[in-house]
C-alpha positions as CSV (number, residue, x, y, z in Angstrom):
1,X,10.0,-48.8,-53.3
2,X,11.2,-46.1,-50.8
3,X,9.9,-47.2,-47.3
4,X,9.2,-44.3,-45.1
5,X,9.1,-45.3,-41.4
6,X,7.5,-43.4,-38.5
7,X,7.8,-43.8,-35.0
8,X,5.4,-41.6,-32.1
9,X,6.9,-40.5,-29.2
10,X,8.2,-42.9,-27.0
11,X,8.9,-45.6,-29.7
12,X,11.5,-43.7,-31.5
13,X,14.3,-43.8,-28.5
14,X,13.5,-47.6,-28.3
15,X,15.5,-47.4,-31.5
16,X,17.5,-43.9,-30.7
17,X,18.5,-44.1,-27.3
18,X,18.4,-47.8,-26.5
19,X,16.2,-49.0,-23.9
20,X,14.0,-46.2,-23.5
21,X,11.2,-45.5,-26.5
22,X,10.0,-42.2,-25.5
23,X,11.1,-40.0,-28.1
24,X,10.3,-36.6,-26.3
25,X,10.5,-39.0,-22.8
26,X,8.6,-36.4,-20.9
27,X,5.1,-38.4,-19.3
28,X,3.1,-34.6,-19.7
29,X,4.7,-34.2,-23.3
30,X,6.2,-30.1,-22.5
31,X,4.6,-28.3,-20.3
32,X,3.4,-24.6,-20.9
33,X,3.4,-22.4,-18.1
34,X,1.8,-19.0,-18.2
35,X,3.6,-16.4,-16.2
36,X,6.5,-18.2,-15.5
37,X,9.2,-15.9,-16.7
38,X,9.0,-12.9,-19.3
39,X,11.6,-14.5,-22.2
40,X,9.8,-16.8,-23.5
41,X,12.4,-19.9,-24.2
42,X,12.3,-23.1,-26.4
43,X,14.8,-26.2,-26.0
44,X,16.1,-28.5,-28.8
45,X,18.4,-31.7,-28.2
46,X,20.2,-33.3,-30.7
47,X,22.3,-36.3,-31.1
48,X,25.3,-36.8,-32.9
49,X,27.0,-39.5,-34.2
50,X,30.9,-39.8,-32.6
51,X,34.1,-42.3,-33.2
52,X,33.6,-42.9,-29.5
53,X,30.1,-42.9,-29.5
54,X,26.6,-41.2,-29.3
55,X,27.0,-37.8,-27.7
56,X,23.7,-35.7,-26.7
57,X,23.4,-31.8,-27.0
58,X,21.1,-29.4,-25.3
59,X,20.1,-25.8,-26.9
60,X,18.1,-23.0,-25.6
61,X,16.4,-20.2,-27.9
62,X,14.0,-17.3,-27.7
63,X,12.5,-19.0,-30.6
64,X,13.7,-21.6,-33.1
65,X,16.6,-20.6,-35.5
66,X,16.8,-21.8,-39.2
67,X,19.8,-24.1,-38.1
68,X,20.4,-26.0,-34.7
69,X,24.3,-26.4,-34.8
70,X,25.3,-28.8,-32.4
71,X,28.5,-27.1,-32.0
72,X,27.0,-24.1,-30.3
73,X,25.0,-26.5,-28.0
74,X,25.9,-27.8,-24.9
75,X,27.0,-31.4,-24.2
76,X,25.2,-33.6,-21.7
77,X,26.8,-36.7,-22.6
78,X,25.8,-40.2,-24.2
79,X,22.5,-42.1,-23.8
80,X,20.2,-39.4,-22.3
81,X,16.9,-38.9,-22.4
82,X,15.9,-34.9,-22.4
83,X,12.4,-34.1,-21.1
84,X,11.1,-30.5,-19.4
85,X,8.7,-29.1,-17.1
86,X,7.9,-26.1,-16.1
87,X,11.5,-23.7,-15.8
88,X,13.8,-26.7,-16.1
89,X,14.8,-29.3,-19.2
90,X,15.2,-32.8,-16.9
91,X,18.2,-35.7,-18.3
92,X,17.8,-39.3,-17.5
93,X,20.5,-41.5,-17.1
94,X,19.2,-45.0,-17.5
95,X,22.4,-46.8,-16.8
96,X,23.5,-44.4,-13.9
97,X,19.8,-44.4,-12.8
98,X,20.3,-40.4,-12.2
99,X,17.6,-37.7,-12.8
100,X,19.7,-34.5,-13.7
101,X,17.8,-30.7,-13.6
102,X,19.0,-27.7,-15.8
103,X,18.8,-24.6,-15.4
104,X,18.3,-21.9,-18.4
105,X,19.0,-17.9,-17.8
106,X,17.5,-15.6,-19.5
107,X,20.6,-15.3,-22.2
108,X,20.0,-19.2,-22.7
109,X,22.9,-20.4,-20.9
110,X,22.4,-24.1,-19.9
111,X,23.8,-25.2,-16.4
112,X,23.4,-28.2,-14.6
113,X,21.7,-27.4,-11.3
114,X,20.9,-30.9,-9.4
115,X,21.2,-34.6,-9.7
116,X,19.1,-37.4,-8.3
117,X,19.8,-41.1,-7.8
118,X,17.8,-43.9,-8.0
119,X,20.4,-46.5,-7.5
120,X,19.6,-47.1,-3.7
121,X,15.8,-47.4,-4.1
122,X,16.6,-51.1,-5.1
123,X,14.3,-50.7,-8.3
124,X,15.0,-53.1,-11.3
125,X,14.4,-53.7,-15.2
126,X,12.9,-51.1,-17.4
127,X,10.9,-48.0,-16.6
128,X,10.1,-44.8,-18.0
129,X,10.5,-41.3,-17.3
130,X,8.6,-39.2,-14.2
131,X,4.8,-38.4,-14.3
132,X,5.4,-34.2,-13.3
133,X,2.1,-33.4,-11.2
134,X,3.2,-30.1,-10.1
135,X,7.0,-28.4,-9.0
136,X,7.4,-30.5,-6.0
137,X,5.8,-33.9,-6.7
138,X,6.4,-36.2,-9.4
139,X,6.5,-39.8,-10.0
140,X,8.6,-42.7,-11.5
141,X,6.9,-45.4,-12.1
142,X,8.0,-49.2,-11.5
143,X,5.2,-51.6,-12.2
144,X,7.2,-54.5,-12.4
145,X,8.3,-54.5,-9.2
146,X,5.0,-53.3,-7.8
147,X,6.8,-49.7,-6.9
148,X,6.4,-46.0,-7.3
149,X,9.0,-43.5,-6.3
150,X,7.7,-40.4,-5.4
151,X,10.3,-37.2,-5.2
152,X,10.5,-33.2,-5.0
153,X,11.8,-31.9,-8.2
154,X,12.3,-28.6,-6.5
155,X,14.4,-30.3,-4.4
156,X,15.5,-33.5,-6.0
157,X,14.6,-36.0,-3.1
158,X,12.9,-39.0,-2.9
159,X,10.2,-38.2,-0.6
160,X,8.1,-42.0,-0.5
161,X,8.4,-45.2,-1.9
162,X,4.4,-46.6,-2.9
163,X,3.9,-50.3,-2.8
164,X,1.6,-51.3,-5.3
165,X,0.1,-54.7,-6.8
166,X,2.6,-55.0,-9.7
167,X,2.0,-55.2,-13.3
168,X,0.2,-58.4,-14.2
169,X,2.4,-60.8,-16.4
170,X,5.5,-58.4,-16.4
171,X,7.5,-60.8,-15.1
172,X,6.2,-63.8,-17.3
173,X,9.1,-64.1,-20.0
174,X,6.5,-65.8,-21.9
175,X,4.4,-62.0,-22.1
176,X,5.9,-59.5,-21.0
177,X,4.1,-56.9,-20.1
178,X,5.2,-53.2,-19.3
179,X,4.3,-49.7,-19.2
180,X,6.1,-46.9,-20.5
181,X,4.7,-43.2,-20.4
182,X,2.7,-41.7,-18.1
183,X,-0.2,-39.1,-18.8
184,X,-1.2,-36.7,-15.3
185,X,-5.0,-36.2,-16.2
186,X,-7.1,-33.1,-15.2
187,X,-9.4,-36.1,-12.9
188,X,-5.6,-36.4,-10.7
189,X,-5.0,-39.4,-12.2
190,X,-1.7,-40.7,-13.9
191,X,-2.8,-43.3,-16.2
192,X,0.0,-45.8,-18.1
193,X,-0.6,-47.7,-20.9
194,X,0.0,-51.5,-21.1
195,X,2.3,-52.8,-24.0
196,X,3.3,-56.7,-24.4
197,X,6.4,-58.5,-26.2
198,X,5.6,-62.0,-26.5
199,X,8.1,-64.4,-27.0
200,X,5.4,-67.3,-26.9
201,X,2.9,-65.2,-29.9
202,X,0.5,-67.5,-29.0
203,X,0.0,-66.0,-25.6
204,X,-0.4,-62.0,-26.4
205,X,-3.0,-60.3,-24.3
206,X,-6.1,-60.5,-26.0
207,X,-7.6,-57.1,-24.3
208,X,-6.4,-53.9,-24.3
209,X,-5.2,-52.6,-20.9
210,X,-4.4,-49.6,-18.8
211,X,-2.8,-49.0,-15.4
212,X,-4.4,-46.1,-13.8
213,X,-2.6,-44.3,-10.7
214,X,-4.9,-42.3,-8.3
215,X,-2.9,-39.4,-6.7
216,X,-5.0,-39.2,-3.7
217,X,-5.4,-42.7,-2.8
218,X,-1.8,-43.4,-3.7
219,X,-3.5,-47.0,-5.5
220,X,-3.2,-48.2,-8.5
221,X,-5.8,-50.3,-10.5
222,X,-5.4,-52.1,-14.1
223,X,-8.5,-52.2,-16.2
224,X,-9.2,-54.1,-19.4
225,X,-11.2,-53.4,-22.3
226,X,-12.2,-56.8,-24.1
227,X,-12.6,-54.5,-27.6
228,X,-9.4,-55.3,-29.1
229,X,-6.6,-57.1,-28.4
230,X,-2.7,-54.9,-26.6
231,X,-1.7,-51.9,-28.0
232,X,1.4,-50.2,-27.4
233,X,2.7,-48.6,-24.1
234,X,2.7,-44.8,-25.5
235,X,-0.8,-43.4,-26.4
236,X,-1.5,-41.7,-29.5
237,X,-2.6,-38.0,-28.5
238,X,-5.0,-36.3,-30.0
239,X,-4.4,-32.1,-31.0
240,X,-7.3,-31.2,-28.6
241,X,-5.4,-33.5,-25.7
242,X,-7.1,-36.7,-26.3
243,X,-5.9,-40.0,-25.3
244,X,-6.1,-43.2,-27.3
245,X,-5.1,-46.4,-26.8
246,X,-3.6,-47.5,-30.0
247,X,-2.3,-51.0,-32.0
248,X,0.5,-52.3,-31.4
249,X,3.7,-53.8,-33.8
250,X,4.3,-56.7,-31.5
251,X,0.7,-57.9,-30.9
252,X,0.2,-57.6,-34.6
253,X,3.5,-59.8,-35.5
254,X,2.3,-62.3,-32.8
255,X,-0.9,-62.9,-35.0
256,X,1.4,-63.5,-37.7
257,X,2.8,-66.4,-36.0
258,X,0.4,-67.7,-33.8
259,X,-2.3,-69.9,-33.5
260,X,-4.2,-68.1,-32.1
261,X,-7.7,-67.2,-34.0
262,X,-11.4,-65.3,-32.5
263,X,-9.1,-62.7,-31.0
264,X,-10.6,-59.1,-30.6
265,X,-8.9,-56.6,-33.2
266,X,-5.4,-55.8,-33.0
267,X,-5.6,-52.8,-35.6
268,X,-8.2,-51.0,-33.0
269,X,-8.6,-47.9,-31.2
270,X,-10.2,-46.6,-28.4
271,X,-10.2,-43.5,-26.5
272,X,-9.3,-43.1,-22.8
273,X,-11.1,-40.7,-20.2
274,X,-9.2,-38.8,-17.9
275,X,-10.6,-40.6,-14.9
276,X,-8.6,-43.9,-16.3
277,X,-11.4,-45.5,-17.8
278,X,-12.3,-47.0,-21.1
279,X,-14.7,-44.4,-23.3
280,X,-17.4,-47.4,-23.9
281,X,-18.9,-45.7,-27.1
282,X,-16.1,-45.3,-28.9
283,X,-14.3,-47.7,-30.8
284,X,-12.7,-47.5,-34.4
285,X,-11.3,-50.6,-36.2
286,X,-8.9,-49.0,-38.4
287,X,-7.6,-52.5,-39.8
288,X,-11.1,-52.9,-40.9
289,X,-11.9,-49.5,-42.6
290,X,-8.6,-49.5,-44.3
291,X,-8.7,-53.6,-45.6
292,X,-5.2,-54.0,-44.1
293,X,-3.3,-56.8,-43.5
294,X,-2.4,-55.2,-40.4
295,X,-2.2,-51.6,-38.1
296,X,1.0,-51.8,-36.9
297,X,1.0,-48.0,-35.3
298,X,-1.1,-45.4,-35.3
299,X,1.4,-41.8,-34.7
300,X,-1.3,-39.3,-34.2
301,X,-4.8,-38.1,-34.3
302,X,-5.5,-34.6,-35.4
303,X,-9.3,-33.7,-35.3
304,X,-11.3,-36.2,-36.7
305,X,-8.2,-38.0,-38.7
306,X,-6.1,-40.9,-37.3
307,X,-2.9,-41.4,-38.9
308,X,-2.6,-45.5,-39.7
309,X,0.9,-47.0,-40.1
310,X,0.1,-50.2,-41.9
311,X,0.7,-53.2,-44.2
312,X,-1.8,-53.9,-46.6
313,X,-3.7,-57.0,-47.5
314,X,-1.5,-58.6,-50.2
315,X,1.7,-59.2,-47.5
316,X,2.7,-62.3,-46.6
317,X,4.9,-63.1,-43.4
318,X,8.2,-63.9,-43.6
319,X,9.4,-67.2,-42.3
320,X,11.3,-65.6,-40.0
321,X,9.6,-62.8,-37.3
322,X,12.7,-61.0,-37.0
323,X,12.3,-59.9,-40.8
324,X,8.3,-59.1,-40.2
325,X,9.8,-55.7,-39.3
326,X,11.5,-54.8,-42.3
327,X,8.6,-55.4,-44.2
328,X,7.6,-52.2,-46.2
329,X,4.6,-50.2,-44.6
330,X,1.9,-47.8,-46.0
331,X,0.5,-44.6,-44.6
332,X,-3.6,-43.6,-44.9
333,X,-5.9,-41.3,-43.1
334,X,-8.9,-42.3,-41.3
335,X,-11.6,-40.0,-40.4
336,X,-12.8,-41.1,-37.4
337,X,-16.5,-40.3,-38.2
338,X,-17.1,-41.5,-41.6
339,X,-14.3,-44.3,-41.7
340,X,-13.2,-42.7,-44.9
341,X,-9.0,-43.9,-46.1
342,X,-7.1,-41.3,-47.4
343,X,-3.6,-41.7,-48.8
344,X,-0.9,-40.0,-46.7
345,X,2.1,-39.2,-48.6
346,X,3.9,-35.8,-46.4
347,X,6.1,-37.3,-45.3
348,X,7.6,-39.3,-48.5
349,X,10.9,-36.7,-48.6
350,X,11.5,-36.6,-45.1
351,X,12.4,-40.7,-44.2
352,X,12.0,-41.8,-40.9
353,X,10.0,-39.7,-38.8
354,X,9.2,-39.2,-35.2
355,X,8.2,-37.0,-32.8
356,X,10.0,-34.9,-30.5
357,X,7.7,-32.9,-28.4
358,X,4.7,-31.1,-27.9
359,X,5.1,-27.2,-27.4
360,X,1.5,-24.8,-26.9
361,X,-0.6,-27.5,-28.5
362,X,1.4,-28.2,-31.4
363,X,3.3,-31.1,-32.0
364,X,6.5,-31.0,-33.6
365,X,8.3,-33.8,-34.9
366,X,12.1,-34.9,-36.2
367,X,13.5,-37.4,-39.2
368,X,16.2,-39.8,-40.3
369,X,16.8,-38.8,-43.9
370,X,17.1,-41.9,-46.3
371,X,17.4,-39.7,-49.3
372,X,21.2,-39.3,-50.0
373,X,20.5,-36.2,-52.2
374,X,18.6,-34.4,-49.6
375,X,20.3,-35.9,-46.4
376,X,19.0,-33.3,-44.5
377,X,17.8,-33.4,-40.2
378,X,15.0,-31.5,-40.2
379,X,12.5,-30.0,-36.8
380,X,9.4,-30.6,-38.9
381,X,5.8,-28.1,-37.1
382,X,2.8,-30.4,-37.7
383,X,-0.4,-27.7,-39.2
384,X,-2.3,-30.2,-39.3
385,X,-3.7,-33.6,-39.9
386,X,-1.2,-33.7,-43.4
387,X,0.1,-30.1,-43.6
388,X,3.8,-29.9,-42.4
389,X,6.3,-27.3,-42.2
390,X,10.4,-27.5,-41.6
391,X,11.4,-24.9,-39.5
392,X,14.7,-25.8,-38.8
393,X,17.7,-27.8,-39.9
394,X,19.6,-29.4,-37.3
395,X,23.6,-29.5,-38.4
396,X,25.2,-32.7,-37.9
397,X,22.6,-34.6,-35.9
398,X,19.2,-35.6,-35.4
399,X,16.8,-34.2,-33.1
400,X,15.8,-35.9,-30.1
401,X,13.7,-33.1,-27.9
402,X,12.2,-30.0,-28.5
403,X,9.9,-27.6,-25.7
404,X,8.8,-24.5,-24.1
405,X,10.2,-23.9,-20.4
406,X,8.4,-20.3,-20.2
């Protein structure tokens, strides 16, 4: 049996770019900006495979050609993470702990403008990429170590470091909880969803959780919802901008091997409000409508439809957790309404698949071919909730990033 694996946005650069799992690693997914600029430009990354090592690429286009060559790209080195907003394509360093800015001219010609360091703001462990609330503020994110730095992307200076209370159980070895991505809502919130790793199973969080930072206050507060049990640290976002908390891998494989029973769900979801609180009338238990073993993702939502990653009801765990993951998964469609399953097969041809950005609404997303008679890296436009087109081939690597800067 072909396994065809799919990983949303943030979880695809845990695998492809190492620590960091955001696959288009921008907090605001790409931002569209009316009236910034009269050429309308788009951005693909890609990375390649090297002798010495993985090398990234940046591209700039008036619209998306039928192949992204590498080759005519230019290099920003290994293990970065691309994200934009507003006029400028950002690169994070994670081991140099260095935010670099781009610049793109109106012929498409990529420079680096400005760097900033993080390195002396004595911030540790594991964070994601900046919440942009406007061209001169934006925030990273450190709930660990009970921080927040605040800096001037016009600029590129730290401008305040926030003390907050940090992340309950982050630094439990035992839980391990963290946050991710981070979503700047219309109420001037940045919320972050909670995530878990358990390396005791019998101790994953049995409530979902979310940390919600309020701009004006410059607070943070965490609040639970008792519904199901942790989700994952990236949302699942809805085509009409919706947020929902979704299921999680690790809290699923925890039940596997725990003791643990009379937990909420762990294949649930709920929907978040953009005032950072839990929407109490709605909850779906997709592990339930689909009789699944387990709901180890869920990638999307697109109108009513949630896309469920899952393993059905005749699996059996392995003996060992660390072949749980290898385990081969199914794909249905749940309308959120009527709790109706439908089988999802578009994306049987493509492999692995993940996305890569958001650009006017739509999201688009990338693959890892597994076919070795079609080996091909495609920049896959989603129509909707199973209706995909490939607009692009990318030549000699897969894509990483794609989005509008004007």
């Amino acid at each position: 049996m072909k396994t065809i694996r799919f990983f949303k946005k943030h979880a695809a650069l845990a695998i492809i770019c190492s620590a960091l799992a955001l696959t288009s690693c921008s907090s605001d997914d790409s931002k569209t900006d009316e009236g910034q600029g009269n050429n309308p430009t788009v951005i693909a990354s890609v990375r390649v495979n090297t002798p010495s090592g993985r090398v990234f690429y940046l591209g700039a286009y008036d619209k998306f050609p039928a192949t992204l060559d590498y080759k005519t790209m230019t290099e920003i080195g290994p293990g970065a993470t691309i994200y934009s907003y507003g006029e400028h394509p950002y690169v994070w360093n994670g081991t140099a702990s260095t935010l670099t800015k781009y610049n793109v001219s109106n012929d498409m010609k990529i420079s680096s403008a400005d760097a900033l360091s993080l390195a002396g703001t004595g911030v540790s462990g594991t964070f994601g990429p900046p919440a942009f609330v406007s061209e001169t503020e934006a925030y990273f994110f450190v709930l660990n170590d009970g921080k927040i730095i605040k800096f001037n992307p016009t600029t590129m200076t730290i401008t305040e470091t926030i003390t907050v209370t940090p992340l309950p159980l982050s630094n439990d070895p035992a839980v391990k909880t963290s946050t991710y991505s981070s979503y700047v809502t219309s109420a001037k919130k940045i919320i972050l969803p909670v995530g878990a790793v358990p390396t005791d199973y019998n101790k994953f969080p049995q409530y979902a959780q979310i940390a919600v930072f309020d701009i004006a206050s410059k607070s943070v507060t965490y609040v639970k919802d008792t519904r199901m049990s942790m989700g994952y640290f990236t949302f699942a976002k809805g085509n009409d901008g919706t947020l929902y908390y979704r299921s999680s891998r690790e809290t699923a494989l925890s039940l596997d091997y725990s003791t643990v029973t009379g937990n909420p769900p762990t294949g649930g979801l709920l929907k978040v409000n953009p005032n950072g609180t839990f929407d109490p009338n709605f909850f779906v238990d997709l592990k339930a409508a689909i009789n699944a073993h387990s709901v180890n993702v869920v990638p999307y939502v697109h109108g009513d439809k949630a896309l469920a990653q899952y393993l059905d009801n005749t699996f059996t765990p392995p003996a060992k957790p660390a072949d749980w993951y290898n385990a081969p998964t199914k794909y249905a469609l749940v309308d959120l309404k009527t709790l109706k399953v439908e089988p999802f097969n578009s994306f049987v041809q493509y492999g692995t698949v993940y996305s890569v950005g958001t650009i006017d609404g739509v999201e688009y997303y990338g693959n890892i071919p597994t076919d070795n008679n079609n080996f091909k890296y495609r920049l896959l436009k989603q129509n909707g909730a199973a209706d995909f087109e490939a607009i692009s081939e990318a030549l000699g690597g897969s894509l990483i990033f794609v989005g509008r800067l004007r």
